[in-house]
C-alpha positions in Angstrom: 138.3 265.7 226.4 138.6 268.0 229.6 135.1 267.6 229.9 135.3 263.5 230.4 138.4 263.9 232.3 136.6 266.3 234.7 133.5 264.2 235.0 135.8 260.9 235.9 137.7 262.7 238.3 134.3 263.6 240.0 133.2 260.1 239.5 135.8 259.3 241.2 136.0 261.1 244.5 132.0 260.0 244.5 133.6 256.4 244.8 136.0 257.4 247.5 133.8 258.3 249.7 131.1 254.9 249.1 133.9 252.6 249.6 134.2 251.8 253.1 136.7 248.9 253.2 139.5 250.6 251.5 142.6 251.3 253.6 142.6 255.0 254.8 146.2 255.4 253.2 145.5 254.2 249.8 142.5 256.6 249.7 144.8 259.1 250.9 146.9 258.3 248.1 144.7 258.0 245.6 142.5 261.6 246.7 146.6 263.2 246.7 146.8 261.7 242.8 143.5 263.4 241.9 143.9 266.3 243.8 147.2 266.8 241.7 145.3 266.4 238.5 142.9 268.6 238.7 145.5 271.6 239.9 148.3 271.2 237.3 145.3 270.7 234.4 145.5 274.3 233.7 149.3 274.7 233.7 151.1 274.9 230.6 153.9 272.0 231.2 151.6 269.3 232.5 153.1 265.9 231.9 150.0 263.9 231.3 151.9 260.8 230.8 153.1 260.9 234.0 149.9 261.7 235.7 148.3 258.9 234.1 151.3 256.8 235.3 150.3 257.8 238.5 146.9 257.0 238.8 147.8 253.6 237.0 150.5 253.1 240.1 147.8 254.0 242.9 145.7 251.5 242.0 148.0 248.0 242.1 147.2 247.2 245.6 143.3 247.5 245.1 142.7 246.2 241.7 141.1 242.4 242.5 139.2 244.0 245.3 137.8 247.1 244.0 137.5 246.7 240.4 135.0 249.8 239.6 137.3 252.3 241.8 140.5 250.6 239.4 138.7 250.8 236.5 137.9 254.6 237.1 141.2 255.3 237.8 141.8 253.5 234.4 139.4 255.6 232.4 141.4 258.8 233.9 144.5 257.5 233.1 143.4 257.0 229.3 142.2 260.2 229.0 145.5 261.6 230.5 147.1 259.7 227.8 144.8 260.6 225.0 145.1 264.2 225.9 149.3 264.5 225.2 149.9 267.5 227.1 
């Protein structure tokens, strides 16, 4: 499972950095979310649930007009939540 989750956070900064009509703060935000993720993966009291909660929460402004970036961010969130950490 860290293996998908990995791969969509990659497939995810990929999309970042195509999308050129996204707001520089809600990239920001969205790059901070990731960021987080992938440092606090390796800890032993990661809240996963909350991380996915996160990423979830990040994406509510964009979700009509960016739907592959949202449904990234969905996939990582469902991993997140699968995982149970």
């Amino acid at each position: 499972m860290r293996k998908d989750l990995d791969e969509a956070l990659r497939q995810l900064h990929s999309t970042l950095e195509s999308i050129q009509d996204l707001e520089p703060d809600e990239a920001a935000r969205l790059r901070q979310a990731v960021d987080e993720i992938a440092s606090t993966l390796d800890e032993n009291d990661v809240d996963s649930g909350s991380l996915a909660r996160s990423m979830q929460e990040q994406t509510a402004s964009f979700q009509e007009s960016h739907p592959q970036l949202t449904m990234t961010v969905g996939r990582i969130a469902d991993i997140l939540s699968q995982m149970g950490i």
